[in-house]
C-alpha positions as CSV (number, residue, x, y, z in Angstrom):
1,X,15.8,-76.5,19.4
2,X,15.5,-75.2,15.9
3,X,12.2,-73.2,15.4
4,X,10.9,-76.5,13.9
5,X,7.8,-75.8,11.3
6,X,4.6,-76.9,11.8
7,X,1.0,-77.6,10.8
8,X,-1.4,-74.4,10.3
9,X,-3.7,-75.7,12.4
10,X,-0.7,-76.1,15.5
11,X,-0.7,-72.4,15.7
12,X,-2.4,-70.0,14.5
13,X,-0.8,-66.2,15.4
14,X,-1.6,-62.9,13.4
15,X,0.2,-59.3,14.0
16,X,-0.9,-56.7,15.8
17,X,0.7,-53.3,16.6
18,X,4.4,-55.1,17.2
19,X,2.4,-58.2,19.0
20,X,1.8,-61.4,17.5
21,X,-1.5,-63.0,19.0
22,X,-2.6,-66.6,19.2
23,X,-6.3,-67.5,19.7
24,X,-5.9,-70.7,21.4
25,X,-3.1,-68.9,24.0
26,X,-6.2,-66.7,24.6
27,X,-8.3,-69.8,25.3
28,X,-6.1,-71.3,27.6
29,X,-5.0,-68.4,30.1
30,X,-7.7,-68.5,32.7
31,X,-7.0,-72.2,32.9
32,X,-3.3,-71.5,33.4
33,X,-3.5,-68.8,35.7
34,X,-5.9,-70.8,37.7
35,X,-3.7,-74.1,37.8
36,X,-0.4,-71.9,38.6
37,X,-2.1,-70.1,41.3
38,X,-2.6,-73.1,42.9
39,X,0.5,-75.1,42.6
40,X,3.2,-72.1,42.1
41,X,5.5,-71.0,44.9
42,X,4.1,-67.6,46.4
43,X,7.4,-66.2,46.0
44,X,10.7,-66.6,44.0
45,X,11.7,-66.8,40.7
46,X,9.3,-68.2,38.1
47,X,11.0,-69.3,34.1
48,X,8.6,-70.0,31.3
49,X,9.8,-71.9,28.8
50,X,8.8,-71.2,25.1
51,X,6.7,-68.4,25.8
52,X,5.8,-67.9,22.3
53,X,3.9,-64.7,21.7
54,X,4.4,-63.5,25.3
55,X,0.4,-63.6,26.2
56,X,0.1,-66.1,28.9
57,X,3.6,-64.9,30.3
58,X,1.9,-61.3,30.6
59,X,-1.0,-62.9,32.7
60,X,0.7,-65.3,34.8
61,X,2.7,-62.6,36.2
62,X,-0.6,-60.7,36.6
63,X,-2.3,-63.2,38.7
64,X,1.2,-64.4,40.7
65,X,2.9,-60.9,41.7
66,X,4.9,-62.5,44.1
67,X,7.3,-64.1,41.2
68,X,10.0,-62.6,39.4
69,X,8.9,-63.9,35.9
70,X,11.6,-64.7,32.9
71,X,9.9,-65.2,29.6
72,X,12.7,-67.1,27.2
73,X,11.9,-68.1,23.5
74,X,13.9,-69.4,21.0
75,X,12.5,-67.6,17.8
76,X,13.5,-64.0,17.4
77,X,10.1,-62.7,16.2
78,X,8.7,-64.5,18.9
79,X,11.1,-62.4,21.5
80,X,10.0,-58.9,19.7
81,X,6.3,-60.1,20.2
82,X,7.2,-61.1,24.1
83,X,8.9,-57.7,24.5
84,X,6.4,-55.6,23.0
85,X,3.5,-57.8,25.5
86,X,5.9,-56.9,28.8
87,X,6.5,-53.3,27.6
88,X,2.9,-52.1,27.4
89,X,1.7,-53.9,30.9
90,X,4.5,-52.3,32.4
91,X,5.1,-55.4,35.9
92,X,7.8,-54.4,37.9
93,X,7.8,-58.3,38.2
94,X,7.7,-59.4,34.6
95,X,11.2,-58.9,33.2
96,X,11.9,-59.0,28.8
97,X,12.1,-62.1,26.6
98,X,15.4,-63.9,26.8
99,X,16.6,-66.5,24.1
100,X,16.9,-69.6,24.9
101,X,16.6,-72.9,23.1
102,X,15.5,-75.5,26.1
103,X,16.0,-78.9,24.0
104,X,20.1,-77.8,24.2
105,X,22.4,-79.5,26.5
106,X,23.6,-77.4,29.2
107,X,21.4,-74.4,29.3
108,X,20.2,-74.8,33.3
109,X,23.6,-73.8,33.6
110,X,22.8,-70.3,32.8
111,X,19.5,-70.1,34.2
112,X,19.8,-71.6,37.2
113,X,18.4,-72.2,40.3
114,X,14.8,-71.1,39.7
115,X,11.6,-72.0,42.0
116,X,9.3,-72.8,39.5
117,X,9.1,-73.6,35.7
118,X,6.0,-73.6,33.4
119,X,5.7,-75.0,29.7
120,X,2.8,-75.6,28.2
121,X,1.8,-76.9,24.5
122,X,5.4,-77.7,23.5
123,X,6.0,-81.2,23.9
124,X,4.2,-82.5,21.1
125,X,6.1,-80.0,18.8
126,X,9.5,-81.8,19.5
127,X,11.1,-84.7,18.7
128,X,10.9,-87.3,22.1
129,X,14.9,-86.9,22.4
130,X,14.5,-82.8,22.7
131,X,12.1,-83.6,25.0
132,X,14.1,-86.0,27.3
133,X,17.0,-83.1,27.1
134,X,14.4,-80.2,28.0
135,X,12.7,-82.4,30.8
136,X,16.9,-83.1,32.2
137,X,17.8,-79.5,31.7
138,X,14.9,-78.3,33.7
139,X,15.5,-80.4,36.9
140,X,18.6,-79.2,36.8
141,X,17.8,-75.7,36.5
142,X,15.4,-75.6,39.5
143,X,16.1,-74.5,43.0
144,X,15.9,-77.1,46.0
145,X,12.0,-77.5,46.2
146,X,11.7,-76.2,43.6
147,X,8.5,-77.3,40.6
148,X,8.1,-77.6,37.2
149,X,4.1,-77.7,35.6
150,X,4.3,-79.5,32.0
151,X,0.8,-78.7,30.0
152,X,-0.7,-79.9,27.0
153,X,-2.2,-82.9,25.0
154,X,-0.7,-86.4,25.9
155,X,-1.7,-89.8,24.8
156,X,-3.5,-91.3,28.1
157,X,-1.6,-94.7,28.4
158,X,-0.3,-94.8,24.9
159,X,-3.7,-94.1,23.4
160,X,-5.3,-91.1,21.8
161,X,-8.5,-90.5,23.9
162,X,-10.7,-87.8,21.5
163,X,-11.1,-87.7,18.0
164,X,-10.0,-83.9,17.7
165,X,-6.7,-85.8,19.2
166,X,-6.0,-88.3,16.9
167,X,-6.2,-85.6,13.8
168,X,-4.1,-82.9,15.5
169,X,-1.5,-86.3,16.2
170,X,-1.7,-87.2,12.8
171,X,-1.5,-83.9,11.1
172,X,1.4,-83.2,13.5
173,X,3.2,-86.3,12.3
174,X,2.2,-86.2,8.2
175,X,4.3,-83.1,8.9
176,X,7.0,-84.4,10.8
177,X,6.9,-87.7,11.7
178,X,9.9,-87.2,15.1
179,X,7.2,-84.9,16.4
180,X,3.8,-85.8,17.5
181,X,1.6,-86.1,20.9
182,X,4.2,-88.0,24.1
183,X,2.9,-90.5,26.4
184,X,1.7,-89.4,30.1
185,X,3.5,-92.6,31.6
186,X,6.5,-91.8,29.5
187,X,7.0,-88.3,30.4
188,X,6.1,-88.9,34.0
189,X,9.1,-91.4,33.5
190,X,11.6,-88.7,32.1
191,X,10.7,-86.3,35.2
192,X,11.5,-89.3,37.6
193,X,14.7,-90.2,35.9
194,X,16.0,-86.6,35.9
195,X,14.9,-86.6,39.9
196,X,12.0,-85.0,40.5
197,X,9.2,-86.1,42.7
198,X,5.9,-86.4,41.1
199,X,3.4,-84.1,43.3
200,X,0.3,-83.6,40.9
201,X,-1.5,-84.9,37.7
202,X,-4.2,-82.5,36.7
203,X,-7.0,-82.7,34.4
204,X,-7.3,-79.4,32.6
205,X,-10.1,-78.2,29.7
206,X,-10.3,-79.6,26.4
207,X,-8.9,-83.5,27.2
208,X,-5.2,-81.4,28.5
209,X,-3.2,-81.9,31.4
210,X,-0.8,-80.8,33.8
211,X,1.8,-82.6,34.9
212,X,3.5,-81.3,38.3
213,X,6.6,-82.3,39.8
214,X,9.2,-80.9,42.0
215,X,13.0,-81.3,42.9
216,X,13.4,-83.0,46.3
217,X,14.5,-80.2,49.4
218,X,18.0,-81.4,50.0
């Protein structure tokens, strides 16, 4: 996954003291750490994908202590900014920022098996064919039982339901026209095909949601 470029408005992150900082992760982490509290294992191993300035990686394995958490990011400034977020809370369960790039064929080869993987407000930044790959990787990277929680916008039904929507989906694609807001059917569609059970669809705070599925027990 190259670190693709995007609008100003899709992410807005400012230095501080060796940290990058993003209001809207900010916004977002009680949300989260609400959500994975309720439909993260109690114990395991726990992956985020793209954890981009390491904020809501820092809090998830605040609230879920049970979980050995692995923060991965493609970007190498991003990494430094994860790093410097799991250095100063100082978990014994948060481990440092390792690089991966999740739209690549073949990474859950490395990773694997984990019992739960979050991603959140990445989908819409990639093309639909990273997507498919990241969704296929994923499955394949987690344990028997094992869940996955995808966050974000998504078109409801192939629609755009909010006006603040439909001008982040446009910006996104006057930017990049391969990237832009995925369907909820159609991504429900790519966990099913990669085989994973649909457990949960979640409405979450500003017109978001989580999608939850898990890997059968075999």
């Amino acid at each position: 996954m190259p670190v693709r470029s995007v609008p100003g408005t899709a992410s807005v992150a400012a230095a501080q003291d060796g940290k990058l900082f993003a209001p809207s992760a900010e916004r977002n982490i009680d949300p989260l750490c609400d959500l994975l509290a309720d439909i993260a294992p109690e114990t395991g191993s726990a992956l985020e994908i793209a954890s981009g300035t390491g904020q809501h990686v820092v809090a998830y394995a605040r609230r879920l202590p049970g979980l050995i958490w692995q923060p991965t990011e493609v970007d190498a400034a991003r990494r430094a900014s994860i790093d410097a977020y799991v250095a100063e809370a100082g978990l014994d369960n948060l481990r440092p920022a390792a690089e991966l790039d999740a739209t690549a064929p073949g990474w859950a080869a490395t990773v694997g098996p984990v019992d739960f993987i979050i991603l959140s407000n990445l989908l819409h930044l990639i093309t639909e064919e990273d997507a498919k790959t990241l969704i296929r990787e994923a499955a394949r990277a987690l344990a028997s039982a094992g869940r996955i929680a995808i966050y974000g916008p998504f078109m409801r039904a192939g629609e755009l339901t909010s006006e603040g929507d439909q001008r982040f989906h446009a910006s996104l694609t006057d930017h990049d026209p391969q990237i832009g807001y995925k369907d909820d059917f159609d991504t429900i569609d790519w966990l099913l095909e990669a085989g994973l059970d649909l457990a949960e669809v979640i409405e979450m705070p500003a017109n978001n949601l989580a999608l939850v599925a898990q890997k059968p027990d075999f």
